[in-house]
N, C-alpha and C positions, 0 to 999 in steps of 0.2 A: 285198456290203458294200464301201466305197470308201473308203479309209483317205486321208483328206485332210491336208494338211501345214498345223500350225498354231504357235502358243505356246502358252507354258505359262498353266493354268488361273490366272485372277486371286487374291493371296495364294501361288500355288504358288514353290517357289524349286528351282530345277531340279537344285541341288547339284549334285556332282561330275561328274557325269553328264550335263553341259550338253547343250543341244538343238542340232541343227544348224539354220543357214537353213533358213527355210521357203520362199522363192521369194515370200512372199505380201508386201504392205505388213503391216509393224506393227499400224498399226491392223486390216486383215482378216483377222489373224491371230487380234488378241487379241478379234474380234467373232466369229469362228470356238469359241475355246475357252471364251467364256464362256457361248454357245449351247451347247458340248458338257456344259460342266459343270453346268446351270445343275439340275437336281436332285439331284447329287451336291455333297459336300463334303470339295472338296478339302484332302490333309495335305501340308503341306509339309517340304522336305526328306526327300523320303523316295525316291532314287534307286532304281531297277528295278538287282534283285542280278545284274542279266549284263548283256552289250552288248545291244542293240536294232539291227535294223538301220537305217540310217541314213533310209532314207523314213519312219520311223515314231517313231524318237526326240524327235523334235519334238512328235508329239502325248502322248506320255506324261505321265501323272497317276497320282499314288496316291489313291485317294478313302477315304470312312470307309465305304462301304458295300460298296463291291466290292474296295477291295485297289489293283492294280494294273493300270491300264488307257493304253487306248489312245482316242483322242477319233478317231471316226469319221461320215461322211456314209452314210446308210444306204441302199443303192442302194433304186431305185427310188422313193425319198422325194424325194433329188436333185433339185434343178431349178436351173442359172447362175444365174439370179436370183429363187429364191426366199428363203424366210426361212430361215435359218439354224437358228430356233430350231424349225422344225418337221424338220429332216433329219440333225440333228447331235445325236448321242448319246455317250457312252462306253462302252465294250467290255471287259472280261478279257486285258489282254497274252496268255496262252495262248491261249482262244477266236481272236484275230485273226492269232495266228502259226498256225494250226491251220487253217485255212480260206484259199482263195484271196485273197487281197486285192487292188487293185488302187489308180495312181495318178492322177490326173485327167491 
């Protein structure tokens, strides 16, 4: 799984706990996260109760179905220029701290 650097999900407000640069334009960020979101539904304001580290802070979300997550590219789905909305999922912040992750 390939933990991609994104914004916050559309409606989401990152609260206290702001997100670092993504390295990405804006815009491919936020066409990034609303691909990761787009079956969940994100809660906002709802900060992750510990730091994150900083490659992954960016994509964090709390959603109403899983909690707290992380918006991920899911290897092997991957392609530079494919669609988005077929490789970008969200994830369980533990699940993704718990398993190798990697950064593009």
């Amino acid at each position: 799984m390939n933990a991609r650097r994104g914004g916050p999900c559309p409606g989401d407000d990152p609260g206290p706990q702001a997100a670092a640069p993504t390295g990405l334009s804006d815009d491919r960020a936020a066409m990034l996260m609303t691909a990761a979101c787009d079956r969940e539904s994100a809660v906002p304001g709802r900060p992750h109760p510990r730091p994150l580290p900083p490659e992954l802070a960016p994509w964090y979300v709390h959603t109403e179905g899983l909690g707290h997550c992380i918006a991920v590219a899911v290897e092997g789905m991957y392609r530079p220029q494919g669609d988005p909305w077929e490789y970008m999922t969200v994830a369980p912040v533990r699940m993704v701290l718990r398993v190798e992750w990697t950064r593009p």
